[in-house]
N, C-alpha and C positions, 0 to 999 in steps of 0.2 A: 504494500500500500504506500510504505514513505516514497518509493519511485514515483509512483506518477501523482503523486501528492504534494512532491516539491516541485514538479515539473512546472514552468512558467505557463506554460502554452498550453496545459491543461487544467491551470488555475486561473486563467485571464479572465473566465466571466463566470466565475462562482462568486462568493462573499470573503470569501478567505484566503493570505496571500500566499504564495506558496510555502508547504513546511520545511524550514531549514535543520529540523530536529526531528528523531524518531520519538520522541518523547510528545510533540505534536500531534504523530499521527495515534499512537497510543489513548490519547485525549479525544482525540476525534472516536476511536471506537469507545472510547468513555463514553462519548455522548449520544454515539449508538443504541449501549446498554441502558441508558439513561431516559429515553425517549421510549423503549420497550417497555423498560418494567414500569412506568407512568402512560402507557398504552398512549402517547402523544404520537407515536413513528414507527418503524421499521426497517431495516435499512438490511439488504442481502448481498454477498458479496456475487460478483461477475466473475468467475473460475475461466481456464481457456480447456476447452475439451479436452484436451488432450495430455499435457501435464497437471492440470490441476491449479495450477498457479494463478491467484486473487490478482485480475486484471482492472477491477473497477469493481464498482458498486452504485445502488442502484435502491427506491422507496421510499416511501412516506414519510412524510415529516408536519408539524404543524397541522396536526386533526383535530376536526371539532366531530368527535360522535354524536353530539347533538343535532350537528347540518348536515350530517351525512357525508361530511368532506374532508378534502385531504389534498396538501401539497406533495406533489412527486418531484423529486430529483436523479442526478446519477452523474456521473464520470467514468471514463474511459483512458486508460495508460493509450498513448497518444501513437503509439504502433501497431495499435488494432483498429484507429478509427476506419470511418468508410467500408466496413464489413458486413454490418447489417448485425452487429454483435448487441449495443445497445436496445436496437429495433428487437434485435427477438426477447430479449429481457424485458422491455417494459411491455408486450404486446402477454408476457405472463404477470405482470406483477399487476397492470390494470383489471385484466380478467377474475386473479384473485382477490383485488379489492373490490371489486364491484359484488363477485360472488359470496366471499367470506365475511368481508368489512362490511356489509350491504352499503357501501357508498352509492352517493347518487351521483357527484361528481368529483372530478380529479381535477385539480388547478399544476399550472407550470408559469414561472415570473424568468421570464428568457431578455438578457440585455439585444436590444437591437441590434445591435454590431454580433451577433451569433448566429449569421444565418443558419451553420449547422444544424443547429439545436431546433429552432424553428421549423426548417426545411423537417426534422426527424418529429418533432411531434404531428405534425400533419399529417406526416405519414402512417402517426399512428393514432388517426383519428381525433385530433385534438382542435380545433379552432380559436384564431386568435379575436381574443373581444374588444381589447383595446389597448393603451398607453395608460401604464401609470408613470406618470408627470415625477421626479425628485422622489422615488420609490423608497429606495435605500441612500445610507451613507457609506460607502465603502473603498478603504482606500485612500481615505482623507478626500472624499468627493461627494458627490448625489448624482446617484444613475437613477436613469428613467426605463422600467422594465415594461415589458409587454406581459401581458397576462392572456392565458391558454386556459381551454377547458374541454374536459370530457366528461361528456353526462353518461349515466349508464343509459338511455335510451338509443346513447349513438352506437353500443356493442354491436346491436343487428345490423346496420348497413358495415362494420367495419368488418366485423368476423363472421359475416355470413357466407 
């Protein structure tokens, strides 16, 4: 995980700047386990088939069980992108929150400058609603993110 955790290029549009310490990323699965057992997240590692080796990760974050909803994130060690690796991991992890979580909807807050990320929720059935204006601070800045949504009603045209 500290690999593509400190990587720049795969921390440039998260919230968090790259980890210069393993003791960083330790904290990050802190906050893993932290979000689980206060049923706030979940968060599962992205394995590569074939060694086994935690390439990314990928889950909920920021639920309200009362709305039915839930923020989805992820990253990818930056040697697998364009694989379609990300795309089969969230196309299981939304199926299972809409199925287990009875979520209604799934939100994503994508920086503009990410075409990737947007280009990859579309594809998996996400639409973009609007601009939030000065979203966050991060960075010693104020980004403006775009906000993403999948309703579970859209599951039938996506995975049918």
């Amino acid at each position: 995980m500290f690999l593509y955790l400190s990587d720049k290029e795969v921390m440039k549009h998260m919230e968090l700047e790259p980890f210069q310490t393993e003791k960083e990323t330790l904290d990050e699965i802190g906050w893993y386990q932290k979000i689980f057992k206060e049923s706030t997240g979940i968060r599962w590692g992205i394995t590569h088939k074939e060694n086994g080796r935690v390439i990314g990760s990928c889950g909920f974050f920021y639920t309200h069980p009362e709305h039915s909803r839930t923020e989805i994130g992820y990253e990818l060690s930056k040697e697998y992108w364009g694989k379609g690796i990300v795309s089969e991991a969230l196309e299981a992890i939304i199926l299972y929150g809409f199925q287990h979580f009875q979520l209604e909807r799934i939100e994503a807050l994508v920086e503009p400058a990410n075409s990737a990320s947007s280009k990859l929720l579309e594809k998996n059935g996400f639409k973009q609603e609007g601009l939030l204006r000065h979203y966050e601070f991060t960075c010693g800045k104020f980004d403006d993110l775009y906000i993403y949504s999948r309703l579970k009603g859209d599951i039938i045209t996506t995975y049918s």
